[in-house]
N, C-alpha and C positions, 0 to 999 in steps of 0.2 A: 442403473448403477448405484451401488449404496453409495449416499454422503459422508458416511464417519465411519470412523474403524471403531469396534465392541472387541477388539483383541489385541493386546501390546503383542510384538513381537519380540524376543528376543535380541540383543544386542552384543556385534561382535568387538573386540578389545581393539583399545584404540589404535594401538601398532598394528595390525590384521585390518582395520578398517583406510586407516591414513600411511601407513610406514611408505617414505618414499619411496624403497626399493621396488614394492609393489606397482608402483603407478609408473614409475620410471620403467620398467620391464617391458611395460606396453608398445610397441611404436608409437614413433609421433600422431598425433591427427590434430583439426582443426576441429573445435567444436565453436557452434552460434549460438552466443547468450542476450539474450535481449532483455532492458532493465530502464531508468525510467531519468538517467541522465543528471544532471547540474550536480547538487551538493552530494547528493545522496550517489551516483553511479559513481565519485571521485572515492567519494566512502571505501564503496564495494571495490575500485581498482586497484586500492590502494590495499584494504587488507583481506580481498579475494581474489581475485585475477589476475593478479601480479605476483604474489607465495602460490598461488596454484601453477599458474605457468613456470614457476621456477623451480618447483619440486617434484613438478610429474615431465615436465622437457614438452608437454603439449600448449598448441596455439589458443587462444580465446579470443572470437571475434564479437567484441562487446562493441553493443549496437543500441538506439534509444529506441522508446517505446510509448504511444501516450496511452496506455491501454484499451480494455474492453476485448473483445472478445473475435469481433469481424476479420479480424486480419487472421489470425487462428484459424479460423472457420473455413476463409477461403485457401489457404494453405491446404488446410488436412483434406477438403473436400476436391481441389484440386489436382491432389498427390504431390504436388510440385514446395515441397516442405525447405522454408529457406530457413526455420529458425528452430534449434535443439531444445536450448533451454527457454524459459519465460520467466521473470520475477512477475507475479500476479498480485494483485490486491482480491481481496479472499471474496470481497462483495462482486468480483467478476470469474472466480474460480468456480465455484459449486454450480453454476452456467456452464463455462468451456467441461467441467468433469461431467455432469450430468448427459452434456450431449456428444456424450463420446470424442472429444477433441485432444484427450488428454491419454497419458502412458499411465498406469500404475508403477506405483513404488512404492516397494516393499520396503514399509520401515526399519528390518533388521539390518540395512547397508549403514546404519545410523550408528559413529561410533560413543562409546560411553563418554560422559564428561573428562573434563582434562585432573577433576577429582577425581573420576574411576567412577562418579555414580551413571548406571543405564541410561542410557537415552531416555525410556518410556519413562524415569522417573526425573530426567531433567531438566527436557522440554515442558513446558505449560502445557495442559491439556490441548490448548485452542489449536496449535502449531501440529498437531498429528493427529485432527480429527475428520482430515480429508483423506481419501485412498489414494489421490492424485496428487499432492504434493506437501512440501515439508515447509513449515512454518517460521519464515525469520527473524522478521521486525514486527513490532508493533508498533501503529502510528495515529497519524490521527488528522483529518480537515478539521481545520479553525479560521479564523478569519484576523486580520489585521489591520491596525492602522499607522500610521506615518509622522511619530508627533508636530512634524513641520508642517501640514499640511492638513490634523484633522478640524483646527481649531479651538474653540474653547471647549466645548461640546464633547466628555471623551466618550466613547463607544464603552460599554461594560457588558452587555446581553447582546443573544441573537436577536431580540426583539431590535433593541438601537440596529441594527443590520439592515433590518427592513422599515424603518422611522425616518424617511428623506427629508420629514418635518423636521425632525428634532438634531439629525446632522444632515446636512445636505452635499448633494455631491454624486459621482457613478459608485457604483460595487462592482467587483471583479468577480465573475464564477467560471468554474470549468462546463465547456460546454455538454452536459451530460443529466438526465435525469437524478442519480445518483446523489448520495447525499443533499441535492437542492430540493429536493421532495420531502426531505426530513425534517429541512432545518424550517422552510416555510409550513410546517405543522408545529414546530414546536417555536416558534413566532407567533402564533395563532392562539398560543394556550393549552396542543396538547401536551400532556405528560409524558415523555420519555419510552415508559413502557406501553404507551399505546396507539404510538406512532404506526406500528407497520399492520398491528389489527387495524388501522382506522385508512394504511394507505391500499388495502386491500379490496377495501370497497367501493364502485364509483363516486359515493359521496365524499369520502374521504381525498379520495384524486383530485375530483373536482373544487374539493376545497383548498388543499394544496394550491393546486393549479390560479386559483384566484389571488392567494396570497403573496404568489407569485407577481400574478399581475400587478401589482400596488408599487413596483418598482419599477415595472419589464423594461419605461422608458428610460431607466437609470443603469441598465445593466450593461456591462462590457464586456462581452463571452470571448472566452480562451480555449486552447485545446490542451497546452500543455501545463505541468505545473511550473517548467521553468522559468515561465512567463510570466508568474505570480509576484515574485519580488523585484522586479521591473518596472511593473503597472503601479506598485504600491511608491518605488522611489522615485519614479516619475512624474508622478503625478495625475495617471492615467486615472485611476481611480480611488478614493477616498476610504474604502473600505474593500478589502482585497482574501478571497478564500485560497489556500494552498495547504498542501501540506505540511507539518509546523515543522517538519527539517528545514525547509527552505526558507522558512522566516527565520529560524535560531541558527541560520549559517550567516544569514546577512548581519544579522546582529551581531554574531562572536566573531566571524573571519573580517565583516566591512566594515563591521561601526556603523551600519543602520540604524536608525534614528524607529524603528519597528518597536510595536508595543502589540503582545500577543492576545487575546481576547479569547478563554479557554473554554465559556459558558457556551455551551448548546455543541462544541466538538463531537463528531461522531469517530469512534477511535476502529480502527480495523488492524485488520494484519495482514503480511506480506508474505507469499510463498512460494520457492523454486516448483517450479512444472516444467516435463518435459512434452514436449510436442507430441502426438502418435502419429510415428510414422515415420519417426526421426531415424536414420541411419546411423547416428551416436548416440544409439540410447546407454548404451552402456559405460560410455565415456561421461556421459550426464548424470549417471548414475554417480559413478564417480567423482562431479564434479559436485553435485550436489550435496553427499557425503562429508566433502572436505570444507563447504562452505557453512554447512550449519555446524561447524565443529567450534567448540568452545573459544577457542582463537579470534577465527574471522568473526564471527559473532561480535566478539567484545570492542571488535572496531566502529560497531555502529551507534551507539552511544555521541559520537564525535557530531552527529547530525541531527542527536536528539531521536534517536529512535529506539526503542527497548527492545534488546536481545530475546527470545525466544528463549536460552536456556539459562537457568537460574545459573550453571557453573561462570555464565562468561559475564557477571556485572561484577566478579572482586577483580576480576584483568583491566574494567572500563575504567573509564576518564571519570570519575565519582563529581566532579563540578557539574555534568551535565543532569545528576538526578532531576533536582529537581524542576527541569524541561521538560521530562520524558511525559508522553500523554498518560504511563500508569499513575503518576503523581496527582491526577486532576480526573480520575477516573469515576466522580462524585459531579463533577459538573458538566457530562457528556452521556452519550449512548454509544453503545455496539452497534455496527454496521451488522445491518440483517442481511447475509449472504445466501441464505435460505428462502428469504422475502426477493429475493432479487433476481434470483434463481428459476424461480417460478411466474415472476411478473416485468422481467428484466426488459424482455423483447416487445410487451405490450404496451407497458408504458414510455418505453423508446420512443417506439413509433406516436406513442401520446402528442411526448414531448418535443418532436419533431413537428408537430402538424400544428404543436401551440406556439414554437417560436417563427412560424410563418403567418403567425394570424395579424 
């Protein structure tokens, strides 16, 4: 199955792609959207699933998700498909696409900006370079610390991350190969751009993997990212990775006492997919449509996440620019979805066998 589309397609006017009358025409149905909860799902309910339900008269049974790819998997392969839509992070997408787990959509359902300019020219390239889904936030893993609690010692690099000498204390990670395979390469000294040539080869794994170890007794593994700014206000651990919505929401909604640490971020993106197999494809079609439309888009800024299409950042909350990971996109890497694609499942199972050792 190709990874990227070589062909824009065409885009219908945004009245024809979004007009209520159209959606409203429909009968009602229930469709399952699954997405990834705390700051960020309140986001999406607030300026997608709540104007979608109230414009088209259909239900949305919004549901959390820690991702990856397995639950997918045993759904489609089962036939017993309990979930329509999926918000994916793109480093687990070109996986679930490549292994046929996924619907195609055709990017022409895509309506023009709320300017009137095409879809194909108002999206970012990155956001419609999959055949399986459409591209909404950009984001990013960073890591934090707690000013009450890191000490005198403040954190500045991913190197200070892995330095128990120089701060001491636990680090909180998601429990997954995934970005931790990156960041202990470039803890180590490699360069950015030769992270995923270098995670390719067993000596590269293997190196990884050891730089790893230099903490492992220090580590406090999580599954979800809700969990991230919890561990960090409580004290759980001293240095804390999540996604950096979830830090810039404790900060601006709590008054967390958080300091974000932008050095060695791997930034990705976020994409609606629909399930194959789904009995609402078409309804997800449509849902999907309405959610990357310049509107809902501009509400994700509120969590520090960058819109996908260039129309919906003069609608955003402009105080949150400079959070967004594209502001700091000099002191991070792109998540290799490609790299992950192809070595996802093997080094899974790596990383499984090395946190039993």
């Amino acid at each position: 199955m190709a990874r990227t589309l070589t062909t824009r397609f065409s885009t219908f006017a945004l009245a024809a792609a979004l007009g209520t009358a159209s959606f409203a025409a429909s009968a009602e149905e229930t469709l399952t959207v699954v997405s990834w909860g705390g700051a960020y799902g309140a986001a999406q309910q607030k300026h997608v699933i709540d104007p979608f339900q109230k414009d088209t008269g259909n239900k949305v049974l919004f549901e959390d998700y820690t991702g990856g790819v397995a639950e997918i998997k045993a759904q489609v392969e089962s036939g017993n498909i309990q979930w329509d839509v999926v918000d994916f992070e793109v480093i687990d997408l070109e996986r679930a696409c490549s292994e046929g787990l996924l619907e195609t959509i055709p990017h022409d359902i895509l309506p023009a900006g709320i300017d009137g300019v095409p879809a194909d020219k108002d999206f970012i390239p990155e956001a419609l370079a999959s055949e399986c889904a459409v591209g909404n936030i950009v984001w990013s893993v960073v890591f934090a610390y707690n000013e009450k609690t890191i000490g005198d010692t403040k954190a500045a690099s991913i190197s200070d991350f892995f330095d128990t000498s120089k701060i001491p204390g636990k680090r909180a990670l998601r429990k997954r190969p995934q970005v931790n395979m990156e960041w202990a390469l470039l803890a180590d000294g490699v360069a950015p751009g030769d992270v995923y040539e270098m995670l390719s080869t067993p000596e590269g794994q293997a190196r990884a993997f050891a730089k790893l170890d230099t903490i492992k007794q220090d580590i406090v593994w999580f599954d979800s990212w809700s969990q991230a700014p919890q561990l960090l206000n409580d004290g759980g651990a001293v240095l804390v990775q999540s996604a950096n919505g979830r830090f810039y929401d404790a900060i601006r909604q709590e008054k967390k006492p958080f300091v974000i640490v932008w050095d060695g971020h791997v930034y990705d993106l976020d994409a609606w997919a629909i399930v194959k197999g789904s009995e609402k494809k078409d309804l997800a079609l449509k849902f999907i449509a309405y959610a990357t439309g310049s509107k809902p888009l501009a509400g994700m800024p509120d969590v520090a996440y960058g819109p996908t299409r260039k129309s919906s950042m003069p609608l955003a909350d402009q105080s949150a620019a400079p959070h967004l990971p594209t502001a700091h996109l000099d002191k991070g890497m792109q998540a290799g979805s490609d790299f992950w694609a192809d070595y996802g499942e093997s080094l899974g199972e790596k990383f499984n066998e090395w946190l039993l050792k």
